[in-house]
N, C-alpha and C positions, 0 to 999 in steps of 0.2 A: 504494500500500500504506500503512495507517495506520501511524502512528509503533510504538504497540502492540504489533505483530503483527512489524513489524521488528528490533526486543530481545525477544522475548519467551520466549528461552531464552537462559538462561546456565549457563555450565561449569567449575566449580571445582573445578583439578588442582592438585595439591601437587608443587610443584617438587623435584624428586628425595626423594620420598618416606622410601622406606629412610636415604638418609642424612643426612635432614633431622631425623629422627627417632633414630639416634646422636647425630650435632650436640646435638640436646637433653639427652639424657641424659649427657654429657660434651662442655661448651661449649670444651673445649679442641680440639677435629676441627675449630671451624668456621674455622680459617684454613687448616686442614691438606685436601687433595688425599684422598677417599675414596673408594672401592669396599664394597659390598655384596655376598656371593656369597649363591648360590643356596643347596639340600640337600645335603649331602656337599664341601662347598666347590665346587662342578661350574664353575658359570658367574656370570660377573659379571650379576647383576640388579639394578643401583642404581650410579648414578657421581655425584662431583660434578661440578661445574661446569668444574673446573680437570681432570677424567679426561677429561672431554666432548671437553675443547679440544687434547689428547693423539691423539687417536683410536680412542682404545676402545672398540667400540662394544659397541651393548647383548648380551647374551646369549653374548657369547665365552666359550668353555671357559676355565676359568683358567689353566692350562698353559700356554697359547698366551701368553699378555702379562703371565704371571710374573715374568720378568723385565727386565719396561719398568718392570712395577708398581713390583718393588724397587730398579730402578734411580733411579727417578723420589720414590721415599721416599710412596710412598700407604701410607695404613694399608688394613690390607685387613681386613675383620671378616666372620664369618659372622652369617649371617642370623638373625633373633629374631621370631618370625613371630607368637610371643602380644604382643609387647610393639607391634610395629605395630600389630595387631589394637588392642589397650588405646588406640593412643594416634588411630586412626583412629575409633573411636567418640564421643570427644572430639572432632575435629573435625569430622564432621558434626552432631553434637549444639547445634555453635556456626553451622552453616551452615543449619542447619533455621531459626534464629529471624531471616532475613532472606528468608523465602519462604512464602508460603501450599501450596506441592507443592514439596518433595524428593525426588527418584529418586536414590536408591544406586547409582552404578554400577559401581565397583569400590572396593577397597580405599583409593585414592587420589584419587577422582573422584566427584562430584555435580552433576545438572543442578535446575536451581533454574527456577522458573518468575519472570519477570522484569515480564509484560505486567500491571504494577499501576497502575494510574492513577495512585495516590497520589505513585509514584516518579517524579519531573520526570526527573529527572539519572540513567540508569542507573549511569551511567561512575563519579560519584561515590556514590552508591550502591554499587556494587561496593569502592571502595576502603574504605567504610566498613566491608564485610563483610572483607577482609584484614584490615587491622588488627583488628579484633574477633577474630578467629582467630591473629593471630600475640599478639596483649596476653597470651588467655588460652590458648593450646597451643601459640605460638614454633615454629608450623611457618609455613613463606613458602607462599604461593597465588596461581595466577594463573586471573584470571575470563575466559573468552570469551562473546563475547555476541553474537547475530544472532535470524533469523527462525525455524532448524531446528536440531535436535539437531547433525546435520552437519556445519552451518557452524559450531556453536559449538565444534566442535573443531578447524576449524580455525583460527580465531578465539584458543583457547586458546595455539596453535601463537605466534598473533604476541604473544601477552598476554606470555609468558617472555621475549621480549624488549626488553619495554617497562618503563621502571622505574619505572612505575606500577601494572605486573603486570596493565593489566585494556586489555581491545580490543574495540570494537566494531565489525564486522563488519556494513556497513550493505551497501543494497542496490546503490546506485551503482559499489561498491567489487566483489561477488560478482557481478554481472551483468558485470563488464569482464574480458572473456577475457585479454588484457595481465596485470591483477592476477592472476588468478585460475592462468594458466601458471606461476608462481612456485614452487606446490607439485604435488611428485611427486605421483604416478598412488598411491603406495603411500601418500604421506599422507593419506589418503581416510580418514575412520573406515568401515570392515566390507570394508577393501578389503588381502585378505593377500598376500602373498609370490607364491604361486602364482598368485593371481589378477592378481594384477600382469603379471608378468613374460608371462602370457598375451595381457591387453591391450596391454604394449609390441611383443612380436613377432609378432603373429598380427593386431592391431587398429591396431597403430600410434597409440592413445591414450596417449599419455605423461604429462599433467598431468593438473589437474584443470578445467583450460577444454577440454580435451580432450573426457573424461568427461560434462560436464555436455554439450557440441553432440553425444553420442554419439547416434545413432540409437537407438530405443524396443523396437524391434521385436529392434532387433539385440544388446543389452544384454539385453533377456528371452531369445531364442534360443540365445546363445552362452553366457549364464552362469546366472541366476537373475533371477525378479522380484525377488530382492532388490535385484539390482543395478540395478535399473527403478528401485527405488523412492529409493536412494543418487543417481541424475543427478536427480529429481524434485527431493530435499533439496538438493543442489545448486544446484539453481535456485532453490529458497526456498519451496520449496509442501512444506510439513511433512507426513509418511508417520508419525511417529512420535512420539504425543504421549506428555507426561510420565507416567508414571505414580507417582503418591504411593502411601507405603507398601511395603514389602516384598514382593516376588511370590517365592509357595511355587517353590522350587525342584522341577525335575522328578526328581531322581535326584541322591543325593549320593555321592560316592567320595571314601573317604580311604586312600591310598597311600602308598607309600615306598620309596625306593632305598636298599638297605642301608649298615651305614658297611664294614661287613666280610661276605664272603660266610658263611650260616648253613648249617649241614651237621644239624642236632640237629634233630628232631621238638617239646624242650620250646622250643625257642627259637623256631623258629617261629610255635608257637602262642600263646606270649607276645605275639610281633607283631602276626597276626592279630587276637589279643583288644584288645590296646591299640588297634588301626583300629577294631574294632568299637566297642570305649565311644564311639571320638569321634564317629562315623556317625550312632548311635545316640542323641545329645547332640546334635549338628545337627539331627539329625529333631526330637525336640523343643524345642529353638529356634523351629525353624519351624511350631512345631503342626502336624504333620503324624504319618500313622502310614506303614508298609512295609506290603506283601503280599507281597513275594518280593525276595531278598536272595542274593547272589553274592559270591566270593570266588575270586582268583587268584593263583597262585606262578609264580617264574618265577627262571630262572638266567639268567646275562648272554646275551646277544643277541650280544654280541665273541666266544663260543666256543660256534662251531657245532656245532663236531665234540659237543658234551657239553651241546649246547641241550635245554633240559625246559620243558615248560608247560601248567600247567592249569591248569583252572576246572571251579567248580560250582554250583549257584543251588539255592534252595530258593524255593518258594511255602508261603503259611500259608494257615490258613482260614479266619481274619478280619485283619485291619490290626494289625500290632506295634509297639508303640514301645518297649518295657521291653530292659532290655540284657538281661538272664538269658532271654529270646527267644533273642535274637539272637547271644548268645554260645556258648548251647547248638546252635546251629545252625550256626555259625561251625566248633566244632566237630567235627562229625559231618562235612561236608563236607571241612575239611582232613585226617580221619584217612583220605578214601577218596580224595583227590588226592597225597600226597605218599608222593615215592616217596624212599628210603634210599637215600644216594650225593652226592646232588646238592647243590651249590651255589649255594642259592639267593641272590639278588642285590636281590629285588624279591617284595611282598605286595601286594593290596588288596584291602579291601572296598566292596561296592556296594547300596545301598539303592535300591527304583524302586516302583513303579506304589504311586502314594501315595495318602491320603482324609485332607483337610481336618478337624480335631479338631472342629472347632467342627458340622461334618457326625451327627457320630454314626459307630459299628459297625452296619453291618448282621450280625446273628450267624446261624447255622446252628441247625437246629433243637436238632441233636444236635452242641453245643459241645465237640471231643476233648478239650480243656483244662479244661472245666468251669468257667469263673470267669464270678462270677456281676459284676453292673455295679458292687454296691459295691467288690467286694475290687479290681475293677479300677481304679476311684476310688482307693482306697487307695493301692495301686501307684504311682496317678498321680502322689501329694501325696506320696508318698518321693521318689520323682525327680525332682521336682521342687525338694525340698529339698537332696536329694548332688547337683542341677548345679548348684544359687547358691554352696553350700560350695564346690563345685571351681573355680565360676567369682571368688569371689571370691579363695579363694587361689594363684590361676593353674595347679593341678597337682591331678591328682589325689590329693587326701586320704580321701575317701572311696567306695570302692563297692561292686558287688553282690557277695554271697558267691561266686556264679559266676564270679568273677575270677581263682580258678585263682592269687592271690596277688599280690605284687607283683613286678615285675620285677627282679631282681639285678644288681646295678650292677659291670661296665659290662656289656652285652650289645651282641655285636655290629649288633645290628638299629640301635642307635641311628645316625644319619646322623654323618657324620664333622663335627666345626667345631674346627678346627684354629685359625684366630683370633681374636683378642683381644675381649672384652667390651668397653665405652667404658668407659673408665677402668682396664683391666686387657688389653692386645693379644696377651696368653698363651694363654690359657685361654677358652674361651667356656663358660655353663652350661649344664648338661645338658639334658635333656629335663625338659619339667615335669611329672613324672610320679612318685609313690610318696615316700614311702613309707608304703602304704595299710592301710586300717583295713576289715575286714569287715564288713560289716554285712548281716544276712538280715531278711527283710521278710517 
């Protein structure tokens, strides 16, 4: 195998993201022991290094190690999901200019294509890309580097323990079943819980040298060609190349678990409406338009006896992007799902069967809406203006007069965050959201 082709994917994860990213914004945590919770304070999603080494692991309900947390003097803080966001786009922005194709892979993660001639030295190449990242956004990053997206994750795995943050993941090393036993069956990247726990008792594949000698026939049969295609990467024969550029998402959902249960029709809709702008603002993000659009309620899932749930979907007659669509639809659906009594717990809305902007509308002869291509232009270049407004002020300051108003501070819909901002462990801030300005178009 050429040298090339053996580095020729690398995988830059941000070493406990969430609280890498308080750490920054109050450098006084970084000696201090942290946790990150989820929505509603639910679950620990983000530990440091010193929670790690406690045993907390990822996703525990907070209840549960409550009192290890306080015991142990962690700061615990609720989550801040626009300011990750802000500070995530910064560090890929600084990971893009060490790579001709970056692939976004989540919030905290990029695969970087690595096979450049020019670069001798991957390994010191990579460290050139941390430092470049921690000089200008002092978040810490560790590079993994092999032949396949797969190995680069695992590869990632040994990077966090190296204090040079960066591992290469050669072939000598992933071809040696000995090495390669080291990691569980569930450290696979695309490899879950259930599907785990399947292969240990049912297949008796427990690692990942396991996994890679797995029979072909027997990995497609019992679970998915996906998983065909995971022993393939395994082995180093790549299934999945990088892709540069943003891929249109298929369907966007913005949801939420209440911070207190809502009993009120206007509070509800207030909800609903607030998922909807954001759905709605995602779609065009993604230069994308909707044809048909959903919305769900629901009371806690813990109380059978007094369980409600519904849903409603609307289709349109050409592709929507404009929130006063989709709000007015939003709408009409929730006044013919909710029923008087209940205790709703939980909302979302769902945008799907999408067309590409850059594509065109195809329109109907007989357009029920009537709008002709300029006014829809129009339309375009206002909303396009109230999301750079929103987005640069991080909250909604401005939107459609269909908005039905701004939301009244506090509503219970808002998600509970019980602790402390960095540099304030009291209080965390609200929602970024109002207090909003109408505007009709």
């Amino acid at each position: 195998m050429c040298v090339l082709a053996s580095r020729s994917v690398g995988l830059c994860d941000c070493n406990n993201f969430f609280v890498s990213c308080e750490r920054r914004e109050d450098p006084a945590l970084v000696s201090r022991p942290v946790v990150v919770l989820s929505g509603n304070d639910g679950c620990v999603v983000a530990r440091s290094n010193e929670v790690k080494a406690m045993g907390v692991p990822m996703g525990e309900p907070y209840f549960k190690v409550r009192g290890l947390l306080e015991h142990a003097g962690v700061v615990v803080l609720s989550g801040r999901l626009s300011l990750y966001n802000k500070i995530s786009s910064e560090v890929m922005s600084r990971i893009a200019r060490f790579s001709d194709v970056t692939e976004v892979y989540s919030i905290d993660e990029a695969f970087i294509n690595l096979a450049i001639s020019s670069v001798k030295d991957p390994v010191a190449y990579c460290r050139e890309l941390r430092a470049d990242v921690w000089r200008h956004c002092s978040i810490p990053v560790s590079v993994g580097i092999s032949s396949t997206k797969t190995l680069a994750k695992l590869a990632s795995h040994c990077a966090k323990h190296k204090d040079e943050g960066v591992f290469w993941l050669k072939r000598e090393l992933y071809s040696d079943p000995g090495w390669m036993a080291q990691f569980e069956v569930g450290d696979i990247w695309g490899v879950g819980r259930r599907m785990a726990k399947r292969l240990n008792l049912y297949h008796r594949i427990l690692n990942a040298a396991d996994f890679a000698a797995a029979d072909d026939l027997l990995l497609k049969r019992a679970f998915s060609v996906n998983a065909l295609y995971t022993a393939w990467e395994l082995r180093g024969y790549p299934v999945h190349p990088l892709s540069g550029g943003r891929r249109a998402p298929k369907s966007i959902q913005v949801s939420r678990s209440f911070g207190e249960a809502v009993f009120s029709y206007d509070e509800l809709l207030e909800a609903v409406s607030y998922f909807t702008l954001c759905a709605a603002r995602q779609l065009r993000e993604a230069r994308q338009r909707a044809s048909r659009m959903g919305i769900y309620i629901t009371t806690s899932r813990f109380r059978e006896e007094n369980f409600y749930a519904r849903d409603d979907e609307r289709s349109f007659p050409s592709p929507r992007s404009l929130d006063c669509d989709f709000l007015s639809a939003a709408r009409e659906m929730l006044a013919g799902i909710y029923q008087e009594g209940c205790a709703y717990k939980k909302a979302g809305v769902i945008l799907y069967d999408f067309t590409d902007v850059s594509c065109g509308v195809q329109r109907q002869l007989f357009d029920e809406d009537g709008r002709s291509e300029a006014r829809e232009g129009r339309f375009m270049q206002a909303a396009s203006v109230t999301d750079s407004l929103n987005r640069e002020f991080g909250r909604l300051v401005i939107g459609s007069a269909d908005n039905f108003g701004a939301p009244k501070r506090p509503s219970k819909w808002y998600p509970q965050r019980g602790h402390g901002a960095a540099g304030d462990y009291r209080e965390r801030p609200a929602l970024p959201i109002g207090p909003a300005r109408k505007v009709s178009f």
